[in-house]
C-alpha positions in Angstrom: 5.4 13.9 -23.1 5.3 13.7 -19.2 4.0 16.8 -17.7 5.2 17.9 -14.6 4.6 20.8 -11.9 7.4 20.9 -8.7 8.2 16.7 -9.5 10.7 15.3 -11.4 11.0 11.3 -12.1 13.6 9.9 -11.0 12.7 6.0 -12.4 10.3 3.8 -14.0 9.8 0.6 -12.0 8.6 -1.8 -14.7 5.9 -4.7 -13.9 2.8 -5.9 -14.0 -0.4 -2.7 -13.3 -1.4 -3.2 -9.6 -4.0 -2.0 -7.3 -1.4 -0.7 -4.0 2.2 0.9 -3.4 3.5 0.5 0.0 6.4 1.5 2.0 8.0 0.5 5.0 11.9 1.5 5.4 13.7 1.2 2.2 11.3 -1.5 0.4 8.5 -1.1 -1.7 5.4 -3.7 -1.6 3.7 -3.7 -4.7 0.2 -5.5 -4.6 -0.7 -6.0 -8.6 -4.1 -6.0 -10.0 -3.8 -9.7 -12.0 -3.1 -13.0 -11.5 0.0 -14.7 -11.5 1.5 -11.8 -9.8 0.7 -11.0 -6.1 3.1 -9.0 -4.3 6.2 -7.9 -5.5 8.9 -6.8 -3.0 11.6 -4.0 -4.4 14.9 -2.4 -2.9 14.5 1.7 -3.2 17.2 2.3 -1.0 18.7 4.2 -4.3 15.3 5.6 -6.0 16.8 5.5 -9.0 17.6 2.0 -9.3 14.9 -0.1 -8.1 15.5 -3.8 -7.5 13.5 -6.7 -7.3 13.9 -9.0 -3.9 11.0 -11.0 -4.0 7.6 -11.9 -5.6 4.5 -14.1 -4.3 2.2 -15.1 -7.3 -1.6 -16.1 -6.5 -3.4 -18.6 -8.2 -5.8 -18.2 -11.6 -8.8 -16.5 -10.7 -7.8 -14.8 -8.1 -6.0 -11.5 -7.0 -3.9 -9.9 -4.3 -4.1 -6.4 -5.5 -3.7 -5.1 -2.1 -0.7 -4.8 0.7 0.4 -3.7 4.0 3.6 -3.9 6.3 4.2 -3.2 9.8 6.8 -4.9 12.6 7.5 -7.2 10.2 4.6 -8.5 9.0 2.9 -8.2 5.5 -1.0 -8.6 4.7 -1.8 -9.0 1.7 -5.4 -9.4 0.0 -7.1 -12.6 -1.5 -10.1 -11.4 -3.2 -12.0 -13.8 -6.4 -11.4 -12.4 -9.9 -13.7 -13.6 -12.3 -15.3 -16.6 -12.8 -12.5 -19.2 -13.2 -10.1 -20.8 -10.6 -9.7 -23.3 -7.8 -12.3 -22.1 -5.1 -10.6 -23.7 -2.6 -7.6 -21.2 -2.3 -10.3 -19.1 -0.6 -10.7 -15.6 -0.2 -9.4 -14.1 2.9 -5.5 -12.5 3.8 -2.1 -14.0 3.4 0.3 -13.1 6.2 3.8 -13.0 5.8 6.7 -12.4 7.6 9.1 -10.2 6.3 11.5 -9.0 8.5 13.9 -10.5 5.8 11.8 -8.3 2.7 14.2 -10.5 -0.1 12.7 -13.5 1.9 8.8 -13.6 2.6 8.1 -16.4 4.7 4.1 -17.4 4.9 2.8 -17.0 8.3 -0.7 -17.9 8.0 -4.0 -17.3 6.1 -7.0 -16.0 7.4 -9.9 -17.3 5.4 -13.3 -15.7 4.8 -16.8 -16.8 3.3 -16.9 -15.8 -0.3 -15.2 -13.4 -2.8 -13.0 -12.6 0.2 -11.2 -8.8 1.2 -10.8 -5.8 -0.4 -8.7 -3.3 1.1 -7.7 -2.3 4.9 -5.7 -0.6 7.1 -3.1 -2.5 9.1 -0.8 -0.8 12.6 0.9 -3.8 13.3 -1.3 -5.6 15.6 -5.1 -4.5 14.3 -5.9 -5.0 10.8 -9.7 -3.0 9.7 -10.9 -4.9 6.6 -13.8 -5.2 4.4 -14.7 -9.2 4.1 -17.5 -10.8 2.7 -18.8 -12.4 5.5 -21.4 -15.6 5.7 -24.7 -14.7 5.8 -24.0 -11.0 4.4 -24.7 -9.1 1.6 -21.8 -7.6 0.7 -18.9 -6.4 2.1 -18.6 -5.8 5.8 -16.5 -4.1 8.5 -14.3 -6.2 10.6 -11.3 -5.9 12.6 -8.7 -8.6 13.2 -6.5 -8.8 16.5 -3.2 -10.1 14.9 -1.1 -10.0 18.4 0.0 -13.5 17.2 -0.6 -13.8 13.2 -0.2 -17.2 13.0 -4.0 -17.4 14.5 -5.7 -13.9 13.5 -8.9 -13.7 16.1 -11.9 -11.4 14.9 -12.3 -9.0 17.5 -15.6 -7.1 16.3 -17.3 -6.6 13.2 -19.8 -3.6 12.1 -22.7 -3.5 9.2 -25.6 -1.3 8.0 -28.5 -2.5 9.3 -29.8 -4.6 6.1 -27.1 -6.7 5.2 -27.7 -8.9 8.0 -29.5 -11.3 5.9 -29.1 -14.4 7.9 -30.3 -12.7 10.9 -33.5 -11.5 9.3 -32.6 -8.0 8.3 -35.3 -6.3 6.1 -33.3 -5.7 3.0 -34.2 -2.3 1.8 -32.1 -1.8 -1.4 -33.8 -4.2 -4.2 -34.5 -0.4 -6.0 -30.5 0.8 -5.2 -26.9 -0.7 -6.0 -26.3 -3.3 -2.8 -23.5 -2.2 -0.2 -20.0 -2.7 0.2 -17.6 -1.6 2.8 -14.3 -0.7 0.3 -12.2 0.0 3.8 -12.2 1.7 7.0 -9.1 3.8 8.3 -8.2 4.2 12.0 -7.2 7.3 13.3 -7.3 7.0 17.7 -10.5 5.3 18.5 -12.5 6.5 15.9 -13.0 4.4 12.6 -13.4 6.1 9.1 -15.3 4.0 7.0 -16.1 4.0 3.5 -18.8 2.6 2.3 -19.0 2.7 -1.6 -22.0 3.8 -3.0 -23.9 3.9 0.3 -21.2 6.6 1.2 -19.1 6.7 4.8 -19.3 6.1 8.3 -17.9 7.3 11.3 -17.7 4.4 14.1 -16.4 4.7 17.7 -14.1 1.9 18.5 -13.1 2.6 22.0 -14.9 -1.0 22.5 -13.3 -2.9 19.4 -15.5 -5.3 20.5 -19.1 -3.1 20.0 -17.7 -0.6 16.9 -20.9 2.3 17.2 -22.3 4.6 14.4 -20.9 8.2 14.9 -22.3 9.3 12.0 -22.5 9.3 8.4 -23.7 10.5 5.2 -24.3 10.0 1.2 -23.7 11.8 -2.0 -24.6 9.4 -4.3 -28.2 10.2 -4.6 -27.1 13.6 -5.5 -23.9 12.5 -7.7 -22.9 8.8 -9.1 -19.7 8.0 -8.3 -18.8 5.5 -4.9 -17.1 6.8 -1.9 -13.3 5.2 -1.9 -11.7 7.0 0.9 -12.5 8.8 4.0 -8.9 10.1 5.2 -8.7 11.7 8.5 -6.6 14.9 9.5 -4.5 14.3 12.5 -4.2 18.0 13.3 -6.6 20.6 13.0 -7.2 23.2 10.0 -8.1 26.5 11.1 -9.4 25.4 14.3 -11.3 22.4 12.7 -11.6 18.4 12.4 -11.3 17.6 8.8 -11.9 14.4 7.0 -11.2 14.0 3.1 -12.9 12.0 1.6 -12.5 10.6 -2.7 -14.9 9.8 -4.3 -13.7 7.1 -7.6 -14.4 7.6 -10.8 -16.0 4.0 -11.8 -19.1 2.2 -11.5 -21.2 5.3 -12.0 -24.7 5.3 -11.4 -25.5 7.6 -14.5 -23.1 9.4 -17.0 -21.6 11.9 -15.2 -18.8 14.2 -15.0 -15.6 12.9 -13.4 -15.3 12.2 -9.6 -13.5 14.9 -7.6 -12.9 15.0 -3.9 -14.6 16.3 -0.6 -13.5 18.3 1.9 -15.2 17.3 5.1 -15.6 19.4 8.7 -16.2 17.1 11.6 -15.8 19.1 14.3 -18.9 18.6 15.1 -18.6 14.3 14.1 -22.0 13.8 14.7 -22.9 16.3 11.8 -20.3 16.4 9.1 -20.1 19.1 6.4 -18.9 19.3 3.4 -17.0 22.9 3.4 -15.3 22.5 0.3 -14.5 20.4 -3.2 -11.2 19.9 -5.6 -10.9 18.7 -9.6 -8.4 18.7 -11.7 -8.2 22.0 -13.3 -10.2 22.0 -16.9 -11.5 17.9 -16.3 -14.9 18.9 -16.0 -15.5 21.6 -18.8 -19.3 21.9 -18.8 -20.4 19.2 -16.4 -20.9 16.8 -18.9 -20.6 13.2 -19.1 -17.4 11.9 -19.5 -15.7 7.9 -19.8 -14.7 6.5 -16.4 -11.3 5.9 -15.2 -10.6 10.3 -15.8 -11.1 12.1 -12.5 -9.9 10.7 -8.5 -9.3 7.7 -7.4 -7.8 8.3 -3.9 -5.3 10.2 -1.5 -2.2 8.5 0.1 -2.8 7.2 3.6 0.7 8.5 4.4 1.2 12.3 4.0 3.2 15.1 5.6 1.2 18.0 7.4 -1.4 19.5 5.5 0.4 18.6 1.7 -1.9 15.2 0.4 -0.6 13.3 -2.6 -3.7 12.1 -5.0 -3.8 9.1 -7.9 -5.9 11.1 -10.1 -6.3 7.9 -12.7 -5.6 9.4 -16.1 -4.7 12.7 -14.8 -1.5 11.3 -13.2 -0.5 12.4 -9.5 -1.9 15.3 -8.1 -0.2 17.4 -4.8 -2.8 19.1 -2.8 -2.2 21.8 0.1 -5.3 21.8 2.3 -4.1 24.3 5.0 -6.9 26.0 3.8 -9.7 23.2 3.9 -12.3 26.2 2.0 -9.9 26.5 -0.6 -7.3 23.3 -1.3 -5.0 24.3 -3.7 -2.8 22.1 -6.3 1.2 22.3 -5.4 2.2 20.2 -7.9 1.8 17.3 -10.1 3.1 14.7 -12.3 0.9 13.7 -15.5 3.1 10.4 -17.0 2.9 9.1 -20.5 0.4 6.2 -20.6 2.3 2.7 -20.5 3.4 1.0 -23.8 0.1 -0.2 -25.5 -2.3 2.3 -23.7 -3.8 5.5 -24.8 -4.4 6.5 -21.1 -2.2 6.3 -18.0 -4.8 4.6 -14.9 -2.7 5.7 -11.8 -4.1 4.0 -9.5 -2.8 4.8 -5.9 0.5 6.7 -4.7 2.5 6.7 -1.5 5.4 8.4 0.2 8.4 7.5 2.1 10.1 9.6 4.5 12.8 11.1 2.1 9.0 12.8 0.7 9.3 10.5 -2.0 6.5 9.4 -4.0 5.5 6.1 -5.9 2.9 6.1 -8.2 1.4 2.6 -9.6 -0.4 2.6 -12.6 -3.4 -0.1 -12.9 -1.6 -1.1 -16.3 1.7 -1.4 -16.1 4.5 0.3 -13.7 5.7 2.3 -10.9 6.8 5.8 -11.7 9.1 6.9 -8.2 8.7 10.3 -8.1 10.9 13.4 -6.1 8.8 16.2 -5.3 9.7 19.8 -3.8 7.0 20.2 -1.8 7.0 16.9 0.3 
């Protein structure tokens, strides 16, 4: 049975497991995790009776587990999945137009070298991504000037030294996993960028054009698990900048405990400190190891003052309160039953709508919309 603390569900969307739940109005985007489904596109205007408007399948091989909306306009992920497929559908994004959300009409796509994009953050004209890029190892930081999205123009790009290799960086990692932006997240004209399991990045866009290192920092020599998110605080806590920042639970290094997250002061940006840390209650009994898939995966990008909503993969949704960033305390939660045929639930990423609403996508199979008393 479910298991719930201040939530209550008020429906189960059912469909294929997927990677991202977004929101914009009354509609839900849902970016799935496997081909032939992309994007589905669902009426929530009554919560508990979700409809289906529209879906946009991608070819074998690839996926479009990702999705954002703004002014109209939806960007979804490309990104190779395995080893079969046409190559030349290309990674890169697919840009919509959905100021009619029953009726996605294809604007463009904006192709990149290789496996393609992983995830991003989109305000209606900029999108920040993470592309493989020619000549790169790895994922990169860019960022895309979509003022007219039927031709997207790269308006800067940012990488750690070393993954230059066409420009005759000194690769310095043959000993250490190889880097990968996952996605940067703009708050003013500062970038917060993670950076897997080389860790994050603060960058200064003020000149989009010349993106420049603020800071950054690393736990994975010290603990195995990549850095997902880096989520900035728009106000401060207790007189203090504060960044979040999840760490997932996959592709450990080691056998370890399950990830958690990090609670970040930046006041001081150019020397970040970790003040403070949060895990599910009993997870991690003794510090040993445990499977992957058990502890985080990430916050929402969308949250109301200082109450975060978590996918906690097999712990469900987690509500955190950091008004106290020393001490971030769980408000509530929602632990579902794993999908037909699962022994596990796999929630993979939750958002909220303005009603406080939250939607909960499981990898598997699913969307759990959840109402909350403390949204």
């Amino acid at each position: 049975m479910a298991k719930a603390k201040n939530t209550k569900l008020l429906a189960n969307y059912d469909c294929p497991g997927g990677g991202q739940v977004w929101i914009d109005g009354r509609t839900l985007y849902v970016g799935h995790m496997r081909q032939p489904t992309g994007t589905t596109i669902v009426d929530v205007s009554d919560p508990r009776r979700p409809k289906t408007l529209a879906k946009v399948e991608v070819p074998e091989g690839w996926h479009s587990h990702k999705v954002r909306v703004a002014n109209g306009i939806m960007i979804v992920n490309h990104e190779k999945q395995g080893p079969s497929g046409a190559l030349e559908f290309g990674g890169g994004l697919g840009i919509y137009d959905v100021t009619k959300p029953a009726e996605p009409k294809p604007i463009a796509k904006w192709r990149t070298h290789g496996k393609g994009v992983h995830r991003y953050d989109f305000d209606g004209r900029y999108a920040y991504i993470s592309p493989t890029a020619e000549g790169y190892v790895g994922n990169i930081m860019m960022i895309l000037d979509l003022k007219d999205p039927e031709k997207p123009e790269e308006v800067g790009r940012w990488w750690i030294p070393g993954q230059w290799k066409a420009g005759g960086e000194e690769y310095p990692w043959e000993s250490w996993t190889p880097p990968r932006c996952h996605h940067p997240l703009r708050m003013g004209d500062r970038l917060y960028v993670s950076y897997w399991h080389h860790g994050y990045y603060i960058l200064d866009i003020a000149d989009m054009s010349k993106p420049k290192l603020v800071a950054g920092g690393n736990t994975s020599p010290a603990f195995p698990h990549p850095t997902h998110t880096c989520l900035p605080i728009p106000e401060p806590l207790k007189g203090r900048k504060i960044m979040v920042v999840a760490d997932e639970d996959v592709a450990k290094l080691w056998p370890a405990a399950p990830a958690f997250t990090w609670i970040y002061d930046i006041t001081n940006e150019h020397c970040p400190i970790p003040i403070s840390t949060w895990q599910v209650e009993g997870l991690d009994k003794d510090g040993s190891p445990q499977p992957a898939m058990m502890g985080c995966h990430q916050p929402s990008e969308r949250f109301k003052g200082t109450v975060i909503p978590f996918a906690w993969f097999a712990q469900g949704l987690r509500i955190l309160d950091i008004a106290d960033p020393f001490a971030p305390k769980e408000v509530g939660y929602y632990e579902p039953d794993p999908p037909q045929g699962f022994e596990l639930s796999s929630s993979n990423d939750v958002t909220i709508d303005d009603r406080g609403i939250c939607y909960l996508i499981d990898r598997q199979r699913g969307v759990d919309i959840i109402e909350t008393s403390v949204l």
